[in-house]
Backbone bond lengths (Angstrom), bond angles and torsions (degrees), N, CA, C in turn:
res aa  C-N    CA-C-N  psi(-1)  N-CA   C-N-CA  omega(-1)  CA-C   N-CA-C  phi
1 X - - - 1.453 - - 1.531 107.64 -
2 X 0.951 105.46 141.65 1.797 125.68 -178.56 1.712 109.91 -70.12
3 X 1.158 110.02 152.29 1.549 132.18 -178.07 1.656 82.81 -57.78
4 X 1.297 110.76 -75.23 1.503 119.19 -156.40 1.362 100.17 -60.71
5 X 1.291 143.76 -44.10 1.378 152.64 -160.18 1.618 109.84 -73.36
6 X 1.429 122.78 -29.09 1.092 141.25 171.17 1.541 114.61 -67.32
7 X 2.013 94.54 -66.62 1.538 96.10 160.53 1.700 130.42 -36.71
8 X 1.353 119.88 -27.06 1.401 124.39 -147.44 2.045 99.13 -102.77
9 X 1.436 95.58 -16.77 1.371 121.88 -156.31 1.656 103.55 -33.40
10 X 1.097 123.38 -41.57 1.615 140.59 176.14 1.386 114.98 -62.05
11 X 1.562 107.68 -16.94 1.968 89.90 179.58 1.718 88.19 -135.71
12 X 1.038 143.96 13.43 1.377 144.95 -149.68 1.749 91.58 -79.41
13 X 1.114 121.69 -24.01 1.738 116.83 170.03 1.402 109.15 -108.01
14 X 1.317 128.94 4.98 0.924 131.31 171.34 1.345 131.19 -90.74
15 X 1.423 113.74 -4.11 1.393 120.91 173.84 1.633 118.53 -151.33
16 X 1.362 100.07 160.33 1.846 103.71 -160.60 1.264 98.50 -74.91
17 X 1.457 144.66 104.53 1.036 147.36 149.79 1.290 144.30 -37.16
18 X 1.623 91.83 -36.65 1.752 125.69 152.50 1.294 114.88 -43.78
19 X 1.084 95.63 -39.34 1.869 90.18 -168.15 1.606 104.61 -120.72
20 X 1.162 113.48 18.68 1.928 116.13 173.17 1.645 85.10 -92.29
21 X 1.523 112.11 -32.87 1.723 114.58 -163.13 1.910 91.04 -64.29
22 X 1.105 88.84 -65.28 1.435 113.52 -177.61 1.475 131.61 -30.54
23 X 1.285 109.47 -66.95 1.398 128.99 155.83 1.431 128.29 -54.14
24 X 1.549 112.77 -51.97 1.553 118.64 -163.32 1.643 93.79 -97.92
25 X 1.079 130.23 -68.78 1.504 143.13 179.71 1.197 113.52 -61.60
26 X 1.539 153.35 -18.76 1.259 148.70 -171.09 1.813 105.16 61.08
27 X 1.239 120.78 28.20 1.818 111.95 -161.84 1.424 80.44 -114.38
28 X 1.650 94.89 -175.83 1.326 113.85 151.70 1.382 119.79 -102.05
29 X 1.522 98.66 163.23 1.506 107.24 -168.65 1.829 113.61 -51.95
30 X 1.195 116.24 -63.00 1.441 116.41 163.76 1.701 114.69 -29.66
31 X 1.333 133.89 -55.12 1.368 125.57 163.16 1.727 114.30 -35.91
32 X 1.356 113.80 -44.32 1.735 99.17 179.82 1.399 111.14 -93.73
33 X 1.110 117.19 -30.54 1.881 106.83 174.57 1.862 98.38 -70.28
34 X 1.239 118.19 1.36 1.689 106.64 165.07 1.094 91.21 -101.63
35 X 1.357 153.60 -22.40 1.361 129.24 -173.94 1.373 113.63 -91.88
36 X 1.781 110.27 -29.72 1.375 118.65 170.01 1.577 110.41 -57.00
37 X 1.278 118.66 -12.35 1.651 117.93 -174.42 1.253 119.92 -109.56
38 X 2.068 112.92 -10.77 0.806 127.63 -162.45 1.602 138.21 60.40
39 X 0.839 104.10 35.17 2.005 132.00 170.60 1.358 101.57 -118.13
40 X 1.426 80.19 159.59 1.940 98.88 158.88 1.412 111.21 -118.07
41 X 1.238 124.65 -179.68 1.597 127.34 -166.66 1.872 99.25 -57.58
42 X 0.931 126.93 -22.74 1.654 123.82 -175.57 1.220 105.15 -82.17
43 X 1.526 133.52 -22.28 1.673 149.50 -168.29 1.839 102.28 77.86
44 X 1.233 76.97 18.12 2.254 73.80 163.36 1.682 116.90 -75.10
45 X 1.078 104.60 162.94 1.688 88.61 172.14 1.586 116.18 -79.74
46 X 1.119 96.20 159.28 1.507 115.27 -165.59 1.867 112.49 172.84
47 X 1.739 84.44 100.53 1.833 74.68 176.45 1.217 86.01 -115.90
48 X 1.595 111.13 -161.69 1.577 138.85 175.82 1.528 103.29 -41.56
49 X 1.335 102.32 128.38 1.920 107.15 160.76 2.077 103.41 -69.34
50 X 1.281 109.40 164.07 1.480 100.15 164.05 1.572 111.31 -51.87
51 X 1.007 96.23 -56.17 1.915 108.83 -177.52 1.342 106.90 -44.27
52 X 1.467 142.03 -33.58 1.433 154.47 148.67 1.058 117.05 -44.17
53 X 1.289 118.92 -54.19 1.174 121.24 179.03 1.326 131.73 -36.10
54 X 1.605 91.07 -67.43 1.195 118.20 -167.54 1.562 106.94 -85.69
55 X 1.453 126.31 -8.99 1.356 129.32 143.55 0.752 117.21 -27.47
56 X 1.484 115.05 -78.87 1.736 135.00 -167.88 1.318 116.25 -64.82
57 X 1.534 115.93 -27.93 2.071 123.96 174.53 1.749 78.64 -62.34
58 X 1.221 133.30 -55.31 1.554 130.03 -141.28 1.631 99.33 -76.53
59 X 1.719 103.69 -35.28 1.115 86.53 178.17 1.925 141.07 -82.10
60 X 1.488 83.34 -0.64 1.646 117.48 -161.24 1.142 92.93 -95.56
61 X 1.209 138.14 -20.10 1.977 144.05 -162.04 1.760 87.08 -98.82
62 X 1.472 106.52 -49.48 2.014 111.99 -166.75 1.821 100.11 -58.92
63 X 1.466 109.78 -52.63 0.925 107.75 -176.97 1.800 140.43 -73.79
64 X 1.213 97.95 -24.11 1.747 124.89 148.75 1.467 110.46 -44.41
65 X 1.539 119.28 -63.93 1.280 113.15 -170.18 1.551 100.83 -96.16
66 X 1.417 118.67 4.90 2.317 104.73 151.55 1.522 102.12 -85.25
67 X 1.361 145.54 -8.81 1.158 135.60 147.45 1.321 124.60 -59.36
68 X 1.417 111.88 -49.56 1.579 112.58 -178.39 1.351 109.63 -60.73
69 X 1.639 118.09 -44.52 1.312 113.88 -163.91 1.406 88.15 -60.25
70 X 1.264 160.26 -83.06 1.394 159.29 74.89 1.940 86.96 109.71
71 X 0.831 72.79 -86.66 1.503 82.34 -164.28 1.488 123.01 -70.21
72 X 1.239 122.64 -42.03 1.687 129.64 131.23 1.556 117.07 -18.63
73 X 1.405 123.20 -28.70 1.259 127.29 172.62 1.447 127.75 -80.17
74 X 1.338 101.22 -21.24 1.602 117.80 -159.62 1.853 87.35 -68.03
């Protein structure tokens, strides 16, 4: 299990992964549950570049605050 994947461990069923790939990354979903595991499609290693990384913090911060706005509404 991955540094980041560990970190995430608390919402990892809690959100569509499919579409964090989808939306934020332009990939498919299988591309981030291999990076969330740290492989690439062959099962070599391969985790997050920094630049990935910090994708996914950016995309995890965007999507945090479309909940808040979200819920602030109720």
């Amino acid at each position: 299990m991955t540094d980041i994947k560990i970190k995430m461990s608390d919402i990892l069923v809690a959100i569509s992964w499919s579409e964090i790939a989808k939306t934020y990354f332009g990939k498919s979903s299988s591309w981030l549950y291999h990076k969330l595991d740290g492989i690439d499609g062959n099962g070599k290693e391969d985790g997050f570049t920094p630049d990935e990384a910090m994708q996914l913090k950016e995309a995890l911060c965007d999507l945090s605050d479309r909940i808040r706005r979200a819920a602030d509404s109720i």
